[in-house]
N, C-alpha and C positions, 0 to 999 in steps of 0.2 A: 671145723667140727662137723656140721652140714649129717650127713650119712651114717658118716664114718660112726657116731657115737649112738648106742642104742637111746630111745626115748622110753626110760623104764624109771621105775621107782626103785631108790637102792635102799633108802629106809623110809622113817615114817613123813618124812619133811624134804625131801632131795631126790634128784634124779642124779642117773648117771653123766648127763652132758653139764651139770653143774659142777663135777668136779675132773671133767674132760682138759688136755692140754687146749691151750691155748693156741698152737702151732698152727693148726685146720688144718693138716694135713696126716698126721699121726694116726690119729683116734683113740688115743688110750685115754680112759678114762678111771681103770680099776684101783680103788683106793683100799687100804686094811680094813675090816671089819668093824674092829672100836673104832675107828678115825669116824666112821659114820654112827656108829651107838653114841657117840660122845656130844657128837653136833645134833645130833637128835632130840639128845637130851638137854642141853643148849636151846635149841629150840623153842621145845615145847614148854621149858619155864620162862621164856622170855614173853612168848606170846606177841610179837611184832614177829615180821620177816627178816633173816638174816641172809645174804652172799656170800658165795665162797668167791674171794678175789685170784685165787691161785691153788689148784688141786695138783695133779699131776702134772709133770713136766715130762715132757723127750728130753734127750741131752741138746737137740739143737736151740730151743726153746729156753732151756736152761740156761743156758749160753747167753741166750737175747736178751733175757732181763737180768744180767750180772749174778746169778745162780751159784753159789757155791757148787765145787766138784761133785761134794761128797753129801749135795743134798736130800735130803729127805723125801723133797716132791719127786724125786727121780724112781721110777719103780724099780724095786731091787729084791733080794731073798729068795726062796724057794717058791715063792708064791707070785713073785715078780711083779707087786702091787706099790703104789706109794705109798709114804708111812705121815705124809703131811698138808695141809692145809690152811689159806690164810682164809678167818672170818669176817665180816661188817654185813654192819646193815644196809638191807635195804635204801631206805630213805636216810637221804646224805644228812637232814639237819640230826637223825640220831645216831649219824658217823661220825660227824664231828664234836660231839659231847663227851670230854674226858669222863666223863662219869659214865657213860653207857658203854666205854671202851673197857673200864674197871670193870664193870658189871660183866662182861663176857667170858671176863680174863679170870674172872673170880668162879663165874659159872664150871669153865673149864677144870679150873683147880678143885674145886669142890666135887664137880663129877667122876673125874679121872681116877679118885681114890677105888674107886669100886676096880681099878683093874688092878694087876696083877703085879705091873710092872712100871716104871719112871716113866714119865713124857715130858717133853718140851712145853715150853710158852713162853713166846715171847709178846710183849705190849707195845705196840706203836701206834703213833697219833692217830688213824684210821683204821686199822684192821687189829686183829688178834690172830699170831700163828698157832696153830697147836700141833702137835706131833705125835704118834706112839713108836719114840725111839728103842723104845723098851722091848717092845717086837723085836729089834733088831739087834739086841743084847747090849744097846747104850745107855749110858748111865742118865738119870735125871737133869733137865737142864733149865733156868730162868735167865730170862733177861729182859730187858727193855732199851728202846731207842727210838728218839725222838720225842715221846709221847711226854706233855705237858702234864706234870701235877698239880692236880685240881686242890684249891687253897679251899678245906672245907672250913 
């Protein structure tokens, strides 16, 4: 990343090298608009710090960490931006709390209604993906893997 990725504020909470490829070599880091309103607002009701573990991919990158083809973090459209994002937190012991995993995934869900259009999310033991597939004229999607439910 180094250079290549501006040190700028993309919203209220995130910079751009935070949701930069991971390759170091690329430098893309342009993610959709809501993808960043959404984690914003994620955010600022959580009130701890959260990570994005995976923003934008190259295809090479893609490739590296088992990526589906036709993934989301690849930037694509007219606008040629990603349309996805994996979340967690900062501090591991409130990454590893199924219930603060719920909390994120529910955050998301709850937020996302204010757009326009479907989004992903998916729940796993460590992070929260989210998506604005809907940007991209795809339909709504849920799922979950791996992630432990919490015996309330």
């Amino acid at each position: 990343m180094g250079s290549l990725v501006p040190d700028k504020w993309v919203g209220n909470w995130f910079k751009a090298s935070e949701f930069a490829c991971h390759c170091g070599e690329c430098g893309r880091w342009e993610v959709h608009p809501d993808l960043i309103s959404m984690a914003d607002l994620v955010r600022e009701h959580l009130k701890v710090g959260i990570r994005i573990n995976s923003g934008v991919r190259c295809v090479s990158h893609n490739e590296n960490v088992g990526g589906k083809k036709n993934s989301l973090h690849l930037p694509s459209g007219a606008d040629h931006v990603g349309c996805a994002a994996d979340f967690s937190f900062l501090h591991p012991s409130h990454r590893h709390n199924p219930l603060n995993m719920l909390r994120v995934y529910t955050l998301f869900e709850s937020f996302s209604r204010r757009l326009e259009y479907g989004v992903g999310l998916g729940l796993y033991a460590t992070f929260v993906h989210f998506d604005v597939r809907g940007a991209r004229g795809l339909k709504a999607a849920r799922w979950s893997q791996g992630f432990q439910w919490p015996n309330l």
